[in-house]
N, C-alpha and C positions, 0 to 999 in steps of 0.2 A: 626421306632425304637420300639420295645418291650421286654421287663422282667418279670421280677417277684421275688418276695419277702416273705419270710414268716413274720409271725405276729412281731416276738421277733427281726426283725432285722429293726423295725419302733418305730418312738419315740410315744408319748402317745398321740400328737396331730392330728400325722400322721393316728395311727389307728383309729383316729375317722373321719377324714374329708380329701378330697384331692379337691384342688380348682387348675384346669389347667385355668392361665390366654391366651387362646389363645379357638376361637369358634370348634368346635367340629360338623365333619359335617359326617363322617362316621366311626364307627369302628369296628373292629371284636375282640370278646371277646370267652377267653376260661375262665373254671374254675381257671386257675393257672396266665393266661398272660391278659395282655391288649396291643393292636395292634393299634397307627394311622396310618390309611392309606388312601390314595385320590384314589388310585387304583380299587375301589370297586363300584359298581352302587349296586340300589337297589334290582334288579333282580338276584345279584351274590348270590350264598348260600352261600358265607362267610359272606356276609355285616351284619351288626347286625338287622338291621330290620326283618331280614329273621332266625335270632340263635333261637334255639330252648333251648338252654340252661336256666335250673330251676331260674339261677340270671336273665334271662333278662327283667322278667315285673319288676322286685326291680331298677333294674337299669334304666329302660327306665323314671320310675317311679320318680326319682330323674336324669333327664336331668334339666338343671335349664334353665336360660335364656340366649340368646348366649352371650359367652365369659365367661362360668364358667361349670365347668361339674363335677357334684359331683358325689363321687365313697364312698360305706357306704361299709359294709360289703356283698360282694355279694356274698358266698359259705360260708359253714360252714367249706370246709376245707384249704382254701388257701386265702392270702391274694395279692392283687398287688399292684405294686407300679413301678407308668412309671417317668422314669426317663428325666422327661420334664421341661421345665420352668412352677416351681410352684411358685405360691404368697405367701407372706409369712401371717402366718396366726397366732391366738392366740385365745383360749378360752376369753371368756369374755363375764358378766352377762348382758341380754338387758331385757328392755321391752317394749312389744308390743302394749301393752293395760295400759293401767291403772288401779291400782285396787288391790288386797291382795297381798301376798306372794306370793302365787300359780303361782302369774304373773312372778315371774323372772325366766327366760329362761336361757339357759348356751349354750353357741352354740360358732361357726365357726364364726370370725370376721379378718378382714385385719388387722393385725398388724400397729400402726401407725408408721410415717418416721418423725426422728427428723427434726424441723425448725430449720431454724437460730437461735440460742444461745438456743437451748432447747436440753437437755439432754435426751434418753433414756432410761428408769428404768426400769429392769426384776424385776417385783414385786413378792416380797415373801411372805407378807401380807397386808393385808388393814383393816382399820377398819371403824364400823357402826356409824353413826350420826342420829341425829332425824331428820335431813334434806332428808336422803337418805331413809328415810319413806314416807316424803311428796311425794318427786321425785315420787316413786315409785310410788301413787297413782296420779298423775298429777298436785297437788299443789304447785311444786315450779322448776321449769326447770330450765335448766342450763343456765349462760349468752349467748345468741347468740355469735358464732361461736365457742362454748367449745363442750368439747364430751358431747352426750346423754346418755351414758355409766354413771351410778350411780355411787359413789366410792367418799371421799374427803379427801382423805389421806392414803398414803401409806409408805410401806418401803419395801427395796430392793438393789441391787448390780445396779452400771453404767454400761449399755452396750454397748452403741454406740452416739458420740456425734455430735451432729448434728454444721455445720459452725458456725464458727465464736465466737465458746463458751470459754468466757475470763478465766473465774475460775477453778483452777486446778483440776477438775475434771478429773478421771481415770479410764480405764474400770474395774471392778471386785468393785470400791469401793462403800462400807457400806455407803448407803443413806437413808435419811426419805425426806416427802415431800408434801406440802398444795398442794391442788388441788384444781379445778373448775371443777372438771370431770373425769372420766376415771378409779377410782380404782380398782373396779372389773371387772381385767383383768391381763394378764398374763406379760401384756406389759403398760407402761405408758411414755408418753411425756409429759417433764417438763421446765417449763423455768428455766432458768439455778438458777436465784434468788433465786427461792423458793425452794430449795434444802439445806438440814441441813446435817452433816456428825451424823451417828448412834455411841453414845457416847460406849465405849470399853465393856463397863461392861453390854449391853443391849444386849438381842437377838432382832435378825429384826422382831418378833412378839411383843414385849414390844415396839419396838420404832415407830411401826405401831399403835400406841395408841396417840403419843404425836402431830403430829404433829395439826391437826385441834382442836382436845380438849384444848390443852394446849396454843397454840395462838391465842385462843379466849377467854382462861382465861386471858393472858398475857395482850390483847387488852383491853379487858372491864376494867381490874382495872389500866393500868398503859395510853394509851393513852388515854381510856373517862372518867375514875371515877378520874384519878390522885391520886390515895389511898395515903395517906400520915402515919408515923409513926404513931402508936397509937389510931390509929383510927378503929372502931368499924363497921365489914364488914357482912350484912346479906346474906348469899348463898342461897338460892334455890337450893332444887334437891342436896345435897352437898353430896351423893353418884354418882351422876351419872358421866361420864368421864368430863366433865365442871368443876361440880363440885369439884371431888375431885383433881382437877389442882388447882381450885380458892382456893381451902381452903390452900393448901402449898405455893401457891406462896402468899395468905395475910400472913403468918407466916415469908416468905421471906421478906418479906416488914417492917415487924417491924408493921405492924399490926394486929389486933385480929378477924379471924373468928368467928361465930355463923352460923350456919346451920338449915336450915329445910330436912325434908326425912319425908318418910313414913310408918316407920320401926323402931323396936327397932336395929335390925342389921346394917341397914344403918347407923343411928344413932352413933352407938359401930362403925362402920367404922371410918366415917368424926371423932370423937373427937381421934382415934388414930392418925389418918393425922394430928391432931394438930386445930380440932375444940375446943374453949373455953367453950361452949355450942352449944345445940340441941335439938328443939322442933319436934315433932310428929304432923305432923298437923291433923292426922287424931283425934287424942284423944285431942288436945289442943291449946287454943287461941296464934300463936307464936306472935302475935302481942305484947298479954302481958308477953309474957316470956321473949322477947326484952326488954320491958319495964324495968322490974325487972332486969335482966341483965346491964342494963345501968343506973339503979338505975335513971328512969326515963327520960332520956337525950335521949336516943332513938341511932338508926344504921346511922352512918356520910354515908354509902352506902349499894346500895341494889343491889345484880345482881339479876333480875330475868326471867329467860324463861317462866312462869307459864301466867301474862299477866291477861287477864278479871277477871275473879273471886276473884282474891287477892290484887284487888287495894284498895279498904278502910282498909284491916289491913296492907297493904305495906306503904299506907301513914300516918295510926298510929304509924308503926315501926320507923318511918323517922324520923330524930331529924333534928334541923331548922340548914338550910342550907344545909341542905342533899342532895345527889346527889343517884337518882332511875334509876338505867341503864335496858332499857328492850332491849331484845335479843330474846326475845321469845314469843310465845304465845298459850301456850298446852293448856291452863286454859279457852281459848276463847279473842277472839279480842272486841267484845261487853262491853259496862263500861255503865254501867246506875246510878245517882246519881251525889253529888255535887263534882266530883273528881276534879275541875279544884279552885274550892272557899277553900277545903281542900287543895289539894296541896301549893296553894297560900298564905294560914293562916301559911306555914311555909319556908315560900321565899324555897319550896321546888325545885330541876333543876329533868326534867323529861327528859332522854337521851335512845336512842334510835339507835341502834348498827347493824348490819351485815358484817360478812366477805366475803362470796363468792361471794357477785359483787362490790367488791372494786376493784382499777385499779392493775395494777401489780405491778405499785409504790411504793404505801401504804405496799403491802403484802409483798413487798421487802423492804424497810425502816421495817416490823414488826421483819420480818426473822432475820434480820441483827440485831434488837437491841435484841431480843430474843437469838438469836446464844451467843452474844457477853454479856448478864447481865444475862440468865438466865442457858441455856445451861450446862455449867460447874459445877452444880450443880448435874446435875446427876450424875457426872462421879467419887466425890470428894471420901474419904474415912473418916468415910462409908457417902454414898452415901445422900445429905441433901431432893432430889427430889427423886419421881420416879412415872411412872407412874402403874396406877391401872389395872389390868384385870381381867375381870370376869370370860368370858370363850372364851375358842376358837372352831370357825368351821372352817370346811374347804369349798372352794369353791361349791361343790356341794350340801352343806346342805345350801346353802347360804338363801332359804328360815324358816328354821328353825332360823337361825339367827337373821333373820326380826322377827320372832312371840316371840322371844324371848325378844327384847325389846321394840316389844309392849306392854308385859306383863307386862313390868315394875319390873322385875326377876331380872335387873342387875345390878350389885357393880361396877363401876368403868367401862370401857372400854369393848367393845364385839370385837374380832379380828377375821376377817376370816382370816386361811391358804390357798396360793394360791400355794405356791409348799410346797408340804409337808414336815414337819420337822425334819423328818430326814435325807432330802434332803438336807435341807436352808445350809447356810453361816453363820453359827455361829458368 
């Protein structure tokens, strides 16, 4: 069988990569066509071994391993395209090595096939975590058998649903959705649970922000801290996407934020989200600004990602019987000093949090109470939530995205665009 094709009549995945799942033992090629055929020894002058044509060291160049034969751009005037049993395929960010930005790759990957009760999501965007840093450098891999593919939280339209999936889910609809893996890519499989529908009033770039930031905000104050009314909540980082979830949903709560940042603009951020105060740690002791703040009593909780460095003003901040939730630790893991005889002088509870290798359970019992108490709040008029963005890339800057908040540059949520916006699904 053989054809051919020009450029504009292949879609944009097409023109980059062609993966035939069948081994590839002889073929004759022109500048316009691609021909398999068994008909051909290697002594024949049609057989490719023997074409003398300007594409065939590019092409021979890229034979891969049997059972895959990749076809790149092999003439500058014509494109082909054999109309064979192709696998289906999808951009999506890998990496190889461990190590900076420079490492994420954008390549040709098999599209994954929904499991039993998992949904598949045509992702429209994704967003960055600090976790999807570590990833990237080798410090925190996925749960054994999730993707290695970076990504922990997506949004997107349903494509295709895999058996047995109970929840009315429908092809074309407006999803968001916690992951263990897989976000940057074109394509995502989801259990069906942890699937949230994208509130009316959101583009799928805003609500590619909420799902990981914002159920981790949900987690730490309502299932480990149990934040109760009128209680006095310290944020950490309360610009960054964590953060500025924590500070609106303690406002939801009937209870009173206080934030640290690093920045007077951060700062001017978090107190418009409904921070009551905000200390600068770079210019001052927040320990004693808490203090002052609470007119001595101290923060009933503390969420902190920060971790090593901030444990003796975290536990000056702590008022007795306080509850110190760590999640993090950018600040260093190392604690030298009396931190266990101080904590103790204030029957302080030291709690200690992660979402991504919690069972599917847990993150389905989070989903479900988050859908059902917080959810509705985006969607209200005007609107009581919402989430924060900073800026948006798109997938092929995806390293630019990373150095960006390493830099520590951003307010609220970084969004990569995976199909471009004025493509998306509004």
């Amino acid at each position: 069988m053989s054809t051919s094709a020009c450029v504009h009549d292949l879609n944009s995945t097409e023109q980059h990569f062609f993966f035939f799942n069948f081994v590839v033992y002889k073929v004759f090629v022109s500048c316009t066509s691609l021909e398999i055929r068994d008909d051909l020894s290697e002594g024949d002058p049609n057989c490719f071994c023997n074409f003398s044509c300007p594409c065939k060291g590019y092409l021979m160049h890229h034979i891969l391993q049997p059972g895959r034969f990749l076809l790149r751009n092999t003439c500058q005037t014509a494109w082909c395209k054999c109309y064979v049993s192709i696998a289906k395929m999808m951009r999506a960010v890998c990496v190889d090595v461990p190590g900076g930005p420079e490492n994420l790759l954008l390549r040709a990957v098999p599209r994954p096939q929904p499991k039993a009760g998992e949904v598949l999501i045509k992702v429209h965007a994704a967003a960055l975590n600090r976790a999807d840093l570590l990833q990237r450098r080798g410090l925190y891999p996925p749960p054994a058998g999730e993707s290695d593919i970076i990504g922990l939280e997506v949004a997107g339209t349903v494509h295709t649903l895999g058996a047995g999936v109970k929840m009315h889910w429908k092809p074309d609809d407006r999803v968001m959705a916690l992951l263990c893996g897989g976000g940057y890519a074109e394509y995502v499989s989801v259990p069906e649970e942890l699937l949230m529908p994208v509130p009316s009033n959101l583009s799928l770039c805003q609500a590619a922000g909420i799902p990981e930031a914002w159920l981790t905000a949900f987690q730490l104050l309502d299932f480990i801290a149990q934040v109760k009314e009128g209680e006095v909540v310290l944020v950490h980082a309360g610009a960054s996407g964590v953060g500025t979830a924590a500070v609106q949903l303690v406002r939801l709560f009937g209870a009173v934020p206080v934030v640290t940042a690093g920045s007077p603009e951060k700062l001017k951020l978090a107190e418009k989200l409904g921070a009551a105060a905000g200390f600068n740690y770079r210019e001052e002791s927040f320990a004693q600004g808490v203090q002052d703040f609470t007119g001595g009593k101290g923060a009933n909780v503390i969420l902190d990602c920060i971790g090593g460095r901030n444990w003796e003003p975290n536990v000056s901040s702590l008022a007795i019987d306080g509850r110190w939730v760590l999640y993090g630790t950018m600040g260093g893991r190392a604690v030298e000093g009396d931190l266990l005889g101080k904590l103790l002088s204030k029957r302080g509870h030291l709690l200690t949090s992660l979402l991504r290798s919690r069972s599917l359970q847990y993150k389905a019992d989070l989903v479900r109470a988050f859908t059902g108490r917080v959810l509705p709040y985006f969607s209200d008029q005007p609107a009581t939530l919402r989430p924060v963005i900073d800026r948006t890339f798109s997938l092929d800057d995806i390293a630019e995205a990373h150095r960006h908040m390493e830099a520590n540059r951003n307010m609220g949520k970084i969004v990569v665009s995976v199909i471009p916006q004025n493509e998306q699904t509004q």
